[in-house]
C-alpha positions in Angstrom: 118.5 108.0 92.3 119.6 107.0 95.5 122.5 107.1 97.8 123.7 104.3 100.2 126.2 105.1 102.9 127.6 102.2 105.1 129.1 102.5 107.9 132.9 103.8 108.0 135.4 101.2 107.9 138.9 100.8 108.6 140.7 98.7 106.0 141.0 100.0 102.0 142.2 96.6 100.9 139.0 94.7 101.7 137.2 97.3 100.3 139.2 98.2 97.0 139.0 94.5 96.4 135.6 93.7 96.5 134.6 96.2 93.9 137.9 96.4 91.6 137.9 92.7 91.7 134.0 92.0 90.9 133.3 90.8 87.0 132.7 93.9 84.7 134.0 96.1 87.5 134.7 99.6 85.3 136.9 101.8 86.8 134.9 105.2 85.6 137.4 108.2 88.0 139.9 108.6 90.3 141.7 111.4 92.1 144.9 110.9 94.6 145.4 107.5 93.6 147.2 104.9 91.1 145.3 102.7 89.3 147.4 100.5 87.4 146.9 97.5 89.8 145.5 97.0 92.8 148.6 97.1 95.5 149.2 100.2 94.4 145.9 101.9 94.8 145.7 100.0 98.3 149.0 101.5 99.1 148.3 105.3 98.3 145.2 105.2 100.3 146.6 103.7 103.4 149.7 106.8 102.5 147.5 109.2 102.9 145.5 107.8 106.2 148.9 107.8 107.8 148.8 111.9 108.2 145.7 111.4 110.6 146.7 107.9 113.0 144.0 109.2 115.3 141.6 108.2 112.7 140.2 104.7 113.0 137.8 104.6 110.5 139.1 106.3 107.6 137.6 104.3 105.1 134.5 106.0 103.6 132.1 104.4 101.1 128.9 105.4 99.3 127.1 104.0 96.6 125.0 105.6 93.9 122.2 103.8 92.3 119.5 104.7 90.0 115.9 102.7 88.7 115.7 100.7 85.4 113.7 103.5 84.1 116.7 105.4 83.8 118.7 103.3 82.1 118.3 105.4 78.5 119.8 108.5 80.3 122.4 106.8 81.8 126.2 106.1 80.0 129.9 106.3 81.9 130.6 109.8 81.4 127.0 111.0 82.9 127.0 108.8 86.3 130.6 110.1 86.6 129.9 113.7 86.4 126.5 113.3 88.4 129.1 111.0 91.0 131.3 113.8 91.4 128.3 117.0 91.8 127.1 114.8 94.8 130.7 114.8 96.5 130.4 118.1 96.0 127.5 118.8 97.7 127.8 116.1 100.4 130.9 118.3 101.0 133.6 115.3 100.8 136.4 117.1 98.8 140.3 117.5 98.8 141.1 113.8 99.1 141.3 110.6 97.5 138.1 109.1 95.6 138.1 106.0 94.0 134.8 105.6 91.2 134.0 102.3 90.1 131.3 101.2 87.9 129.2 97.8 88.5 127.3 95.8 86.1 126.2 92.5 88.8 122.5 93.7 89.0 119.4 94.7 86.1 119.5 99.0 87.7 122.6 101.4 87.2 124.7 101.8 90.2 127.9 102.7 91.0 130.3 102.6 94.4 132.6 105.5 95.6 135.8 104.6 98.0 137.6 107.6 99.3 139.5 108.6 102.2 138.2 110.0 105.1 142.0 111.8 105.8 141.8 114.7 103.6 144.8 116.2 101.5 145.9 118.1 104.6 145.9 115.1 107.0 141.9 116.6 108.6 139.3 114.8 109.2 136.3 114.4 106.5 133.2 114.6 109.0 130.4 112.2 108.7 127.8 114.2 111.1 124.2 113.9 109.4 125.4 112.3 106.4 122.4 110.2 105.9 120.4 113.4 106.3 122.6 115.3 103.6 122.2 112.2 101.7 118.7 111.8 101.0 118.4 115.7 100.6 121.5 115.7 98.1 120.1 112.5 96.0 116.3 113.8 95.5 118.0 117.5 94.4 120.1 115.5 91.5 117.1 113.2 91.0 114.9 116.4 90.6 117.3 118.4 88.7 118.2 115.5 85.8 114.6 114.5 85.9 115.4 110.8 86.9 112.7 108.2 88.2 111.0 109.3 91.4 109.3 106.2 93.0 105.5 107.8 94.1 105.4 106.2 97.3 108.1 104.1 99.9 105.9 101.3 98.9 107.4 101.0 95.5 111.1 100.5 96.8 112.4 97.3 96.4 113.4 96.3 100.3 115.7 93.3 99.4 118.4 95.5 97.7 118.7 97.7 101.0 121.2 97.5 103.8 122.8 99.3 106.5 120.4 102.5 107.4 118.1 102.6 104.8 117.1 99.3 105.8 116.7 100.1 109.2 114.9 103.5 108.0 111.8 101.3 105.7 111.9 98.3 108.7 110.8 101.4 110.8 108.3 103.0 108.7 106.9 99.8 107.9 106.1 99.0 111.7 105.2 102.6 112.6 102.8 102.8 109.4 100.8 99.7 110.2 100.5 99.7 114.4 99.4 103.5 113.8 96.1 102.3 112.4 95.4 100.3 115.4 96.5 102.6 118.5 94.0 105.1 120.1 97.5 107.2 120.9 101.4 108.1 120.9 101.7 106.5 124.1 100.0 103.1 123.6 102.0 103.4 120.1 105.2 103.5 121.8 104.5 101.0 124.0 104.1 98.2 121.3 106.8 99.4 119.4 109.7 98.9 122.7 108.0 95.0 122.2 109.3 94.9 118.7 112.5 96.1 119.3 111.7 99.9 118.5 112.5 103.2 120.8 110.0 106.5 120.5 111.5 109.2 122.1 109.7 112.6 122.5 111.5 115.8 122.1 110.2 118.5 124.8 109.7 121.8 124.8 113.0 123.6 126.7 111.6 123.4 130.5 108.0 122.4 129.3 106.4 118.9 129.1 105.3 120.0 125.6 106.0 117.3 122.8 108.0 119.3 119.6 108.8 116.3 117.8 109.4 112.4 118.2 112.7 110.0 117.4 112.4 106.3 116.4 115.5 104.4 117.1 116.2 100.3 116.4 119.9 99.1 116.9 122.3 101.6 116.4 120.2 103.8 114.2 118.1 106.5 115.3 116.0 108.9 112.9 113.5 112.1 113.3 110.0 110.7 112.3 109.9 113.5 109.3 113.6 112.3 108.0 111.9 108.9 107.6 108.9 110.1 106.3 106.9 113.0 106.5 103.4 111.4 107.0 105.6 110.3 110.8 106.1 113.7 112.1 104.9 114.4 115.5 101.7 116.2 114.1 100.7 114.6 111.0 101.2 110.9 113.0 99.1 112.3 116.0 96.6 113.3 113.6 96.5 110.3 111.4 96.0 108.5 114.7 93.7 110.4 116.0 91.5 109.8 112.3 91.8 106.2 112.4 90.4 106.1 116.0 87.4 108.2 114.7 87.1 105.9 112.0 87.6 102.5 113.5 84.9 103.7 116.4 82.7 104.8 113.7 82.5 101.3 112.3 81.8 100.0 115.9 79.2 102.2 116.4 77.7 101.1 112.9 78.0 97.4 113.7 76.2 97.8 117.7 73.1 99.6 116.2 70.3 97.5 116.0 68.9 96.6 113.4 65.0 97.5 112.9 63.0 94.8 111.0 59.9 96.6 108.8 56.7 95.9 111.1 54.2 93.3 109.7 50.5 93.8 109.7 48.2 90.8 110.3 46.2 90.2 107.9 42.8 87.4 108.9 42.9 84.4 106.5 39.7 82.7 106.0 40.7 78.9 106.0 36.8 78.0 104.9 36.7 76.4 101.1 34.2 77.6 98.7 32.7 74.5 97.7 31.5 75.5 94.2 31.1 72.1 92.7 31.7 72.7 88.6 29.8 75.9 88.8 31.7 79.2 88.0 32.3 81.6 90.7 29.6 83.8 89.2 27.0 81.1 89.4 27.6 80.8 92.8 27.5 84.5 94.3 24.2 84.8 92.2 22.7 81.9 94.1 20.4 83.1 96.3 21.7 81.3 99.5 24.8 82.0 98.7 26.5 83.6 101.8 29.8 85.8 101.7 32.8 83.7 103.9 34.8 87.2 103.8 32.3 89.9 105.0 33.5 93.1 105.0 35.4 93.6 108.3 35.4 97.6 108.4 32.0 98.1 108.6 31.3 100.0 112.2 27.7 100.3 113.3 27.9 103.3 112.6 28.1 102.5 109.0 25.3 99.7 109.1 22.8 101.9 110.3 23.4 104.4 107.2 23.1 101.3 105.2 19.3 100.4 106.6 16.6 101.6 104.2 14.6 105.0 105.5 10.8 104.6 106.4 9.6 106.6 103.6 11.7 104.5 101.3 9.8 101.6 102.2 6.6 102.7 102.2 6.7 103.9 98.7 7.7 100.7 97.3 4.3 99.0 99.3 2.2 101.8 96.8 
């Protein structure tokens, strides 16, 4: 499960009639408001929005949407309840919501109007939403045991807008150029060419780094409320492991590589002209002279080989 907050808008009727007028649209709850057509319901939301003129943008919208996997879980009265546990938690209570039901795409999802003017005419504040958001949505997902994607890989980027988009656009960019900086600082300086701010957060009075921003547009995140793996520490250590690496490689490639030595062996190019005879024949011939004599005999060894005087003598007896 996942939540989707736009930005806040200023006009209920554009709103109300893009998702009460949409085929299959199914009205699943609403509080503060009539329903029975839709002047009416455009009318007591603009009623209540009156008690707070100050308020430009008192149009608030979020939508809930959940994967295909959950689909067997899923029915009007559970997304309804599960709709209204996250306005409670997101802290958007005492004033007008508006829960509608859509049935245009192949996952569950659901859209939530409701009035930024609260009951009393105050102000519902909108300060870290996105951060409440995506706590708020993996507790429900957690707690009702819906589909948890493993990895931001696995998210289907063409169905996003708005924030999230911006959020996945970023770690996509920051995820790939880390593996081919030596540091934050060369990092950061590639990213302001695609469009992409890193801002360091010092230490009070210190030049020490705490933490790093990523901003694009009008959005600015923490690198842990994108992802955890782009904290300050864990991406200065995964740089600092893929420089290792990559000048590991280098290193590999630049040794030389050492060939096995060869020994020279002497070939003796001279045929043994044998005729028909066999090769026994012809080393029993007594002319017959060796063409590979043996080439590790020193003098040394020659002398040994020479027959002793009395040797000789007692063959002449």
């Amino acid at each position: 499960m996942i939540g989707k907050i736009p930005k806040p808008g200023k006009s209920f009727k554009g709103l109300l009639q893009y998702n009460l007028m949409k085929k299959e649209a199914t009205i699943l709850d609403a509080d503060g408001i009539r329903i029975d057509n839709i002047a009416h319901t455009i009318n007591d939301f603009n009623m209540q929005r009156k008690m707070n003129p100050n308020l430009g943008q008192a149009v608030g919208h979020i939508a809930l949407s959940w994967s295909e996997n959950d689909i067997p879980k899923l029915n009007d009265e559970v997304m309804t309840d599960i709709a209204k546990e996250y306005l409670q938690k997101m802290k958007i209570q005492e004033t007008q919501v508006l829960i509608v039901r859509h049935q245009d795409k192949c996952h569950p999802h659901l859209h939530i109007i409701y009035n930024r003017v609260d009951n009393n005419g105050k102000t519902i504040r909108d300060n870290f939403q996105h951060i409440k958001n995506i706590k708020v949505a993996k507790e429900l997902t957690l707690k009702y045991g819906f589909f948890m994607a493993e990895n931001k890989m696995q998210v289907n980027r063409q169905q996003l807008k708005g924030a999230d988009k911006v959020k996945y656009e970023l770690f996509d960019t920051i995820k790939q150029l880390s593996k081919q900086v030596r540091s934050l600082d060369e990092l950061k300086q590639i990213l302001s060419t695609r469009g992409v701010e890193m801002i360091y957060k010092f230490k009070s009075g210190t030049k020490e780094v705490q933490g790093i921003s990523f901003s694009k547009g009008e959005y600015k995140f923490k690198g842990s409320e994108i992802d955890r793996s782009l904290s300050f520490g864990r991406l200065t250590q995964a740089i600092e492991q893929n420089k290792w690496q990559n000048e590991s490689e280098q290193a590999k490639q630049q040794q030389p590589t050492h060939e096995p030595k060869q020994i020279q062996i002497p070939i003796y190019t001279q045929p043994l002209n044998t005729g028909c005879k066999s090769l026994l024949e012809v080393l029993l011939e007594p002319d017959y002279v060796d063409p590979m004599p043996n080439i590790y005999d020193t003098d040394e060894r020659k002398r040994k080989r020479k027959k002793k005087p009395h040797e000789s003598h007692k063959i002449s007896r």
